[in-house]
C-alpha positions in Angstrom: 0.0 0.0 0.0 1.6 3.2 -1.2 0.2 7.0 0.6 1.9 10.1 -0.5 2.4 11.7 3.2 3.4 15.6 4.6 7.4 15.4 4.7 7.3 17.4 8.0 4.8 14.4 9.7 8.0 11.9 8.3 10.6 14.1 10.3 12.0 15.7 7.6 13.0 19.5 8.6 11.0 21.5 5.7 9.2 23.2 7.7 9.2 27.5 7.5 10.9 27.4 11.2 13.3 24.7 10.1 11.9 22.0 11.9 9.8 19.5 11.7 6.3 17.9 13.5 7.3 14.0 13.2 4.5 11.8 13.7 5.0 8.6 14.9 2.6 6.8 14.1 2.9 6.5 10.5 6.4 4.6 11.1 5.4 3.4 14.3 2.1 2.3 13.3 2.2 1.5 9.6 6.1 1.4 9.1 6.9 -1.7 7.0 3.3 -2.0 5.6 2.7 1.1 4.1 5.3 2.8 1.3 5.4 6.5 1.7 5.6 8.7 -0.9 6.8 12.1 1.0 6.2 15.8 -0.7 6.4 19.1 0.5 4.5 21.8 -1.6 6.2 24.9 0.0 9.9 23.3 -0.5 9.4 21.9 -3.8 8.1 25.0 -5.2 11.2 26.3 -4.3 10.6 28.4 -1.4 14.1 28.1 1.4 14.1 26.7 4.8 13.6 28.4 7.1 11.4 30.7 5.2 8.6 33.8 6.7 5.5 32.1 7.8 2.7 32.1 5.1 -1.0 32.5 6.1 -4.0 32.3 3.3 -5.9 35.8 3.1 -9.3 36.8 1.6 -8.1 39.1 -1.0 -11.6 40.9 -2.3 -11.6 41.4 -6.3 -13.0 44.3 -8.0 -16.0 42.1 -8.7 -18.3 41.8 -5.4 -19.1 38.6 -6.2 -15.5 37.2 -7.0 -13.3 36.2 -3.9 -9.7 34.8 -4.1 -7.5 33.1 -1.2 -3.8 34.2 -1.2 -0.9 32.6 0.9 1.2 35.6 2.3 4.2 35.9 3.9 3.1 37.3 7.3 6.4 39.3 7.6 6.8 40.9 4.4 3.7 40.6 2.8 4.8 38.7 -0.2 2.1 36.8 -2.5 3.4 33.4 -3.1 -0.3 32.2 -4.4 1.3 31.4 -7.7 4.4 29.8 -7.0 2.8 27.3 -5.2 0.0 27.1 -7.2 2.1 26.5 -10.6 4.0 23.6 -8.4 1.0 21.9 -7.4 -0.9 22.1 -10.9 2.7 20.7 -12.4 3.2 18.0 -9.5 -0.3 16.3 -9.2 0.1 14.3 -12.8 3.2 13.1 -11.2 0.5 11.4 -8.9 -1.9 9.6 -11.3 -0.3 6.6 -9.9 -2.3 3.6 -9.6 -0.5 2.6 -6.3 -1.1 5.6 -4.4 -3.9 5.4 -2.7 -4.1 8.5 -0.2 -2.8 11.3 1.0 -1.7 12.1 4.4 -0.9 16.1 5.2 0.0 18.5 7.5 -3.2 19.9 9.3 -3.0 23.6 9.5 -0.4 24.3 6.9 -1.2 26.9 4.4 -0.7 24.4 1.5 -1.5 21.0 3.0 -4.0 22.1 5.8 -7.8 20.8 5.0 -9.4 23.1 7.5 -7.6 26.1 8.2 -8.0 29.3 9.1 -8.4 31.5 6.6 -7.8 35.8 7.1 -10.3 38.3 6.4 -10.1 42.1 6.0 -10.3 44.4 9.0 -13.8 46.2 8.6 -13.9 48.1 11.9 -11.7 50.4 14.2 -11.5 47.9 17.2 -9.7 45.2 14.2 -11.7 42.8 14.4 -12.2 40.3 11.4 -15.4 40.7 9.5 -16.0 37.0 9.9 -14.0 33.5 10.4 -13.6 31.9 7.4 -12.3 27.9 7.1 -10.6 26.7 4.0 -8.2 24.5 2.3 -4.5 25.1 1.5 -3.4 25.7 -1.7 -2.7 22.0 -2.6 -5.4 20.4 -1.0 -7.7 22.4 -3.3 -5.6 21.3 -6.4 -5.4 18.0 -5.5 -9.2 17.7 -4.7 -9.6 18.9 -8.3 -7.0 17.0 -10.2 -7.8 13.4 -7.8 -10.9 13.8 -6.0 -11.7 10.0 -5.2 -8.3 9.7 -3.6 -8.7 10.0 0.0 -7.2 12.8 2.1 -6.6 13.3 5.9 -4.4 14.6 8.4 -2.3 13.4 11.2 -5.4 15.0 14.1 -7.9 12.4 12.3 -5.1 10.0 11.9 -4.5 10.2 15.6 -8.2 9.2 16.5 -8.5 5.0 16.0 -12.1 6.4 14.3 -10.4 8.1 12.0 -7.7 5.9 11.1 -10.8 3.3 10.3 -12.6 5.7 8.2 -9.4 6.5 6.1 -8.4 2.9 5.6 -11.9 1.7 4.8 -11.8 4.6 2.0 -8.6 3.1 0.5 -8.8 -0.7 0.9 -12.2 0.2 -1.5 -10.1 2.0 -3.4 -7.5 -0.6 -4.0 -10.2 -3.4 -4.5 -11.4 -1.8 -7.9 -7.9 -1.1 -9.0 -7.0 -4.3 -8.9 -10.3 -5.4 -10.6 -10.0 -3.1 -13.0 -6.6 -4.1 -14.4 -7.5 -8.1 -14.3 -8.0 -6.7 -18.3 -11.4 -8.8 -18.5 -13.8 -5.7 -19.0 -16.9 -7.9 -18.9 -15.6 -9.7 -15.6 -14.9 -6.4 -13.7 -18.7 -6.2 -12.5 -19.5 -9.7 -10.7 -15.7 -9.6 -9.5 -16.6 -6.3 -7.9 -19.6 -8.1 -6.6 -18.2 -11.0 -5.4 -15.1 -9.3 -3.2 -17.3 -6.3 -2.3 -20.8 -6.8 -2.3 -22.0 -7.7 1.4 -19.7 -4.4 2.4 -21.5 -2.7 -0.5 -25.4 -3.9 1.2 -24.7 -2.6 4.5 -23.3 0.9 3.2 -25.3 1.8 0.4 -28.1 -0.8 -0.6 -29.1 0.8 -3.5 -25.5 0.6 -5.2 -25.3 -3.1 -4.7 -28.6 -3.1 -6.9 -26.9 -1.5 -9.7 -24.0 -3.5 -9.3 -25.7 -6.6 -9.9 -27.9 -5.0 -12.9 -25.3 -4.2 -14.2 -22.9 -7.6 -13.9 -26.9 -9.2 -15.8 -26.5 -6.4 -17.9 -22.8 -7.6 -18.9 -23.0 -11.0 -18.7 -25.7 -11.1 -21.3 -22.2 -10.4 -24.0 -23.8 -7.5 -25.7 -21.0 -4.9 -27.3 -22.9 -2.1 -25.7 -23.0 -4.0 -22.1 -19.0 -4.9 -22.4 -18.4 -1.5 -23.7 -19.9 0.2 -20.3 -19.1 -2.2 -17.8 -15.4 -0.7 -16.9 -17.4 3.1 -16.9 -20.4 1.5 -15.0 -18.3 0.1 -12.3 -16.0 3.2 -12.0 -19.3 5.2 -11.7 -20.4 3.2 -9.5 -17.1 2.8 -6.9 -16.6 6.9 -7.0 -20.0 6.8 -5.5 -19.7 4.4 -3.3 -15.8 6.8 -1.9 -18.1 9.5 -1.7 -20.9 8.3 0.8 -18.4 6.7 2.8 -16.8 10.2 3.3 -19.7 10.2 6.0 -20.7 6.6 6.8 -19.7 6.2 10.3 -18.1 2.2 10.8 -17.6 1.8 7.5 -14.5 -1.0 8.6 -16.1 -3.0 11.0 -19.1 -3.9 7.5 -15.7 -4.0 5.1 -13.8 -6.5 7.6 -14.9 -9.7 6.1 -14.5 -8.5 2.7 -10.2 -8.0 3.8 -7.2 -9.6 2.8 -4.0 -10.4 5.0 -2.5 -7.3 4.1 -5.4 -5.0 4.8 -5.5 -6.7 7.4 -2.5 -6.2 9.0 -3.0 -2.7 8.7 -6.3 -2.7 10.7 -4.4 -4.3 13.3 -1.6 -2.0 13.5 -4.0 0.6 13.6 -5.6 -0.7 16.9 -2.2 -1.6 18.6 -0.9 2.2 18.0 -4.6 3.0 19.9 -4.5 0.5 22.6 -1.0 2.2 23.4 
């Protein structure tokens, strides 16, 4: 299993301070099952270490209705918005990997961050903010755009055993249909989805499993138009099922019968690191 991961949270010292915010879980935990993949948007776009601290602002356009998000040094004031934004939009092909299978950021960074604080203008004399805005970082929001079925999370959620379970579910799923979609059998790929997915599939989203077994009748009948729209039913049809799991509470313990001894390994790492 392959996950693209913050290089600060792998101890690397990229950080603007020159440091780093190691977490150990991810070698502790998941070392020796998991490959990581480690990136740094700020670095690799070519900004030094140690570098100013960068915060995202709501810069108002001349249109009322148009707002942009900057990332500004909080020192000088310096826009880097489109140095990091030409790095990420250059980077994330580098990422259509069919290996990688999630990401795993820095929580409150201005480029990895999936909820961060974002800076409004001062509309009165006693400074206060005009209102408190969440957002994304700079990456996040490429990379939701360029990969949105991938999963995403941070190190907080990862440090919660829910959240850990959440993530993994999201990317065993994801790693199931990979591999079913490169057996190269188009007209298999829908009752091999159904067979190694389909009782997770029932308790998660009933209505899916439905269509997945229309659609392996559909198939199996050998039509040219059935084969032809098996691969793009099936894809429809997983990218669905990511999405509703973004909110489906215990979506591990109704995938756990559906694991291999891989996955499985991971699931059990995950509840060591918890049990302390």
């Amino acid at each position: 299993m392959k996950l693209a991961v913050s290089a600060c949270l792998l101890g690397q010292r990229v950080r603007y301070d020159g440091g780093h915010k190691l977490f150990p879980f991810l070698k502790n935990g998941w070392g020796g099952l998991v490959e990581f993949v480690s990136l740094c948007p700020e670095t690799q776009a070519g900004l030094p270490t140690p570098r100013e601290p960068v915060e995202l602002f709501k810069i108002e356009s001349a249109n009322p209705h148009v707002t942009a998000l900057r990332a500004l040094g909080l020192k000088t004031g310096d826009d880097y918005t489109d140095q990091l934004s030409a790095w990420a939009k250059a980077s994330l092909p580098t990422f259509d990997d069919s290996e990688l299978l999630g990401f795993v950021l820095k929580s409150g960074s201005p480029s990895c961050g999936t909820n961060i604080r974002v800076n409004t203008p001062k509309t009165d004399t006693c400074g206060d903010n005009d209102e408190l805005l969440r957002g994304s970082g700079l990456f996040v929001q490429a990379l939701k755009e360029h990969l949105p079925h991938l999963p995403v999370t941070d190190e907080l959620t990862l440090g919660r055993r829910t959240g850990r379970e959440h993530f993994l579910a999201r990317a065993f799923i994801l790693r199931r249909w990979r591999k079913v979609a490169r057996s190269g059998d188009v007209a298999s790929c829908p009752l091999e989805l159904s067979l190694q997915l389909e009782p997770f599939i029932r308790a998660v989203a009933p209505e899916l499993a439905w269509r997945l077994t229309a659609l392996a009748s559909a198939t199996s009948r050998g039509s040219p138009t059935s084969r032809a729209s098996a691969l793009a039913g099936c894809n429809e049809l997983v990218l669905e099922l990511l999405e509703r799991m973004r909110i489906h509470e215990g979506a591990l313990d109704s995938l756990v019968t559906c694991l291999d001894a891989e996955e499985l390994s991971l699931v059990e790492a995950s509840a060591r690191f918890h049990d302390g």
